[in-house]
C-alpha positions in Angstrom: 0.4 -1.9 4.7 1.9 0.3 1.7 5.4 0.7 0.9 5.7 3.3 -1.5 9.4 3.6 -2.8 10.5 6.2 -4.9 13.6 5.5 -6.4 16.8 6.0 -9.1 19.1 3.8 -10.3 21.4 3.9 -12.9 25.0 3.6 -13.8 27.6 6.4 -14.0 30.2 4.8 -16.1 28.3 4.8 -19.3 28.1 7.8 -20.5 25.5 10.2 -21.3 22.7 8.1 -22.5 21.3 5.7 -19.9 17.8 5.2 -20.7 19.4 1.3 -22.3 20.1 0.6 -18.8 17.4 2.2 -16.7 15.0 0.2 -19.6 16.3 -2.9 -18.2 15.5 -2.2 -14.8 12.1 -0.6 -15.7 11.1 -4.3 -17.6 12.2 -6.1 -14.5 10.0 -4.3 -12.6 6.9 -4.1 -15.0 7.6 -8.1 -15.3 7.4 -8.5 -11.2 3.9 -7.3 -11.4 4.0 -4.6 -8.4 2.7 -1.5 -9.2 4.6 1.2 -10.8 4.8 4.9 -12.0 7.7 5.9 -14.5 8.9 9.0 -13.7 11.6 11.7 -15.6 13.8 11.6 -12.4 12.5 8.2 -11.2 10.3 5.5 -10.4 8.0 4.6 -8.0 6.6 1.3 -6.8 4.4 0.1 -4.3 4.4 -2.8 -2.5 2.5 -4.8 0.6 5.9 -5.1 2.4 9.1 -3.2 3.3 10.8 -6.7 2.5 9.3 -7.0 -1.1 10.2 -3.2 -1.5 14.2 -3.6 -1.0 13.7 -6.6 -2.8 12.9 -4.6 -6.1 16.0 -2.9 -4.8 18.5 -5.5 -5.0 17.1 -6.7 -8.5 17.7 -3.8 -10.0 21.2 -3.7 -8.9 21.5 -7.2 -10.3 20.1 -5.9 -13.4 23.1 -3.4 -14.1 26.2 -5.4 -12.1 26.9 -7.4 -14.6 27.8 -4.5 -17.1 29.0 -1.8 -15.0 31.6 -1.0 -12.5 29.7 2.3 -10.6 25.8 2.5 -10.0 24.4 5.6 -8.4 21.1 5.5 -6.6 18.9 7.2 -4.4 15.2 5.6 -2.5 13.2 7.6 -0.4 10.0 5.7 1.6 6.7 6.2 2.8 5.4 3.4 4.5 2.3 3.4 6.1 0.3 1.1 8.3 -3.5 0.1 7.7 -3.3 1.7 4.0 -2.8 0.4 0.5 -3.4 1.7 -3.0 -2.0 4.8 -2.1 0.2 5.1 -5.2 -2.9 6.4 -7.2 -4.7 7.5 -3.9 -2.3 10.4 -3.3 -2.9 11.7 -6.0 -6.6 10.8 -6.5 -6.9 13.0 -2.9 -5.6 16.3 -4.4 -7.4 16.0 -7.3 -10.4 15.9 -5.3 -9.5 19.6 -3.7 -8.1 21.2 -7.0 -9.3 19.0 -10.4 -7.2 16.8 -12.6 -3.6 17.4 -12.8 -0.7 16.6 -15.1 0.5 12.8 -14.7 
């Protein structure tokens, strides 16, 4: 099975500049060893279970409680039975109907 999860996290109550925060949560999750893409307006991760998916979840809440008193996030999912690998496949499968695009 894939879980693809594409998420943000971050807290409101720090001002402009967040990326100190969101780096914490992006090193927990390089650190966990699932696989990743670093987005502008997100992340998203791919795991094996829906389980191990909200488990990334709760950890990166963990990561920013301790400092701040209001997190904002938003998750959207794609889970899919029989598959995996699909956070490069996706992509792979329109590249192979229009060429290479910007990553």
């Amino acid at each position: 099975m894939s879980v693809l999860l594409e998420f943000a996290m971050f807290p409101t109550d720090k001002g402009e500049s967040i990326s100190p925060y969101v780096s914490k949560i992006i090193k927990m999750i390089h650190e966990s060893g699932v696989s990743y893409q670093l987005t502008p307006m997100g992340t998203i991760i791919e795991t094996e279970t829906m389980a191990e998916a909200l488990a990334i979840v709760q950890q990166s809440y963990d990561v920013l409680e301790p400092n701040c008193n209001r997190v904002y996030s938003s998750l959207k999912f794609d889970i899919r039975k029989g598959k995996s690998q699909c956070l490069t496949q996706k992509i792979k499968s329109v590249e192979d109907i229009i060429g290479k695009v910007n990553k």
